[in-house]
Structure formats: C-alpha cells, structure tokens
N, C-alpha and C positions, 0 to 999 in steps of 0.2 A: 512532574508526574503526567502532564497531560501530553506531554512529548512521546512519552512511552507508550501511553494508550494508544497514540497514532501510530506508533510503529507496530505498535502488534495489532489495531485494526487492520492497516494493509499485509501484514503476517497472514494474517486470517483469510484476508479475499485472495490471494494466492490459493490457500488450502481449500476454499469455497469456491473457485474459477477451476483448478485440476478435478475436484467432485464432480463437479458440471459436467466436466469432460466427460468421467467414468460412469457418471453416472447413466449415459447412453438414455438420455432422456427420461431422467428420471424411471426408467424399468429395471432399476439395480436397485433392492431397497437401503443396502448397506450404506453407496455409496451417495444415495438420496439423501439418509439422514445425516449422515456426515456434512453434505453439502450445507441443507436446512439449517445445522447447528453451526457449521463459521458462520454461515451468513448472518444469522441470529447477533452471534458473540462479535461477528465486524463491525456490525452495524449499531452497535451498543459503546464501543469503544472509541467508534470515530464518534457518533456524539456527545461521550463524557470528554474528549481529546477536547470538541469544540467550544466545552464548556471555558475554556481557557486562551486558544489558538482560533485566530482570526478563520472565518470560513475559506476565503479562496485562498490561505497559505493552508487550509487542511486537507481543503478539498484535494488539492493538487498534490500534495504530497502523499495520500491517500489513494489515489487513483493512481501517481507514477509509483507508488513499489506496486503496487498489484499488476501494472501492465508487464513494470520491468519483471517483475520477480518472477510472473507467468509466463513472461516468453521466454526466460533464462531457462525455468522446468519446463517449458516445451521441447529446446535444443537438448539438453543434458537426460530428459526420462521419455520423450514422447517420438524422439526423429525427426524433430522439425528443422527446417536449416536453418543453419549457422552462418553468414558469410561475413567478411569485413565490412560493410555498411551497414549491415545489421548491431554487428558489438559496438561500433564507434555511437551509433543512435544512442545502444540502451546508456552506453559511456556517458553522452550527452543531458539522456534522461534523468539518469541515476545523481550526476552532477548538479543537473536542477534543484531536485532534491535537497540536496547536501546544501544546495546556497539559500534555498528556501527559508530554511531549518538557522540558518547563518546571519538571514536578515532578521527574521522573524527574530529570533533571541536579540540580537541585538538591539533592535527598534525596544526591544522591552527593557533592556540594560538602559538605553539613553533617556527613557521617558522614567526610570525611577532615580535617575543621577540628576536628573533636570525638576525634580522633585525635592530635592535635597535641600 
C-alpha cells in the first residue's frame, strides 16, 4: 500500500506543479486552490508512503515523477520543447524510478526470506 501512496503523492505534485503554473501567481483563485489542495494531499501521501519505504528511495522517487511527469505536461499541454536529449533524460529518469522501486521491493523480499 505504501507504494501506491507514493505514486499518487508524485501524481499529485504533477497536478500541484501545472496549478503553480496557472495559477499565474497565485491571482487565479480557482487555480490557487487547486494548487493548495495537491499540495496538501502530496504531501500527506508521501508521508504515509514513508511510513513503510525507506526516505531516500521515497524521496527520489517522489521527486522523479513529479519532475518527469511535469516536464512530460510541459511538452504535451504547455509548448515547451521536446528534443531527443530531453526524451532519452526523462527515459533515463523514469527508469530510475522503476529500478528504485525494483531494489527497494527486493531488499525487502530478501530481509524476510533471511528471516525465515
């Protein structure tokens, strides 16, 4: 469960990073409170995530979908560019992630086998 909380923490600061955007300095109320309420509900999730998952494999993986996932909605809703070193990075980033996720579980599969 705490794997999930971490993915929808960084879900959230996606939706709480593009607000920021719109929010045009907080002088958008709509888009202020929206921002206010992921951050809220981010920042709640990555801490119950933490309750479970070590901090620097949360932290990290917490902060790379929010950067991946925000610069993805930058190129795709906002114009921002796209080039080939930019997709192979997020490639790289996103793959981080993924291996993160791949130790982390693991390291926990071996320390209760070794329990056994």
């Amino acid at each position: 469960m705490a794997w999930i909380y971490l993915m929808l923490a960084g879900l959230s600061e996606i939706v709480w990073a593009f607000g920021l955007k719109e929010a045009h300095g907080f002088s958008r109320l709509g888009w202020s409170l929206l921002t206010i309420a992921f951050l809220i509900v981010s920042f709640y999730l990555f801490a119950r995530a933490m309750r479970k998952i070590p901090i620097g494999t949360a932290y990290a993986v917490f902060t790379g979908i929010g950067a991946a996932g925000t610069a993805i909605i930058g190129m795709l809703f906002l114009d921002e560019s796209g080039n080939l070193w930019k997709i192979i990075s997020l490639i790289v980033l996103i793959s981080g992630i993924i291996g993160l996720k791949l130790v982390d579980g693991g390291a926990k599969s071996d320390e209760k086998a070794g329990d056994a």
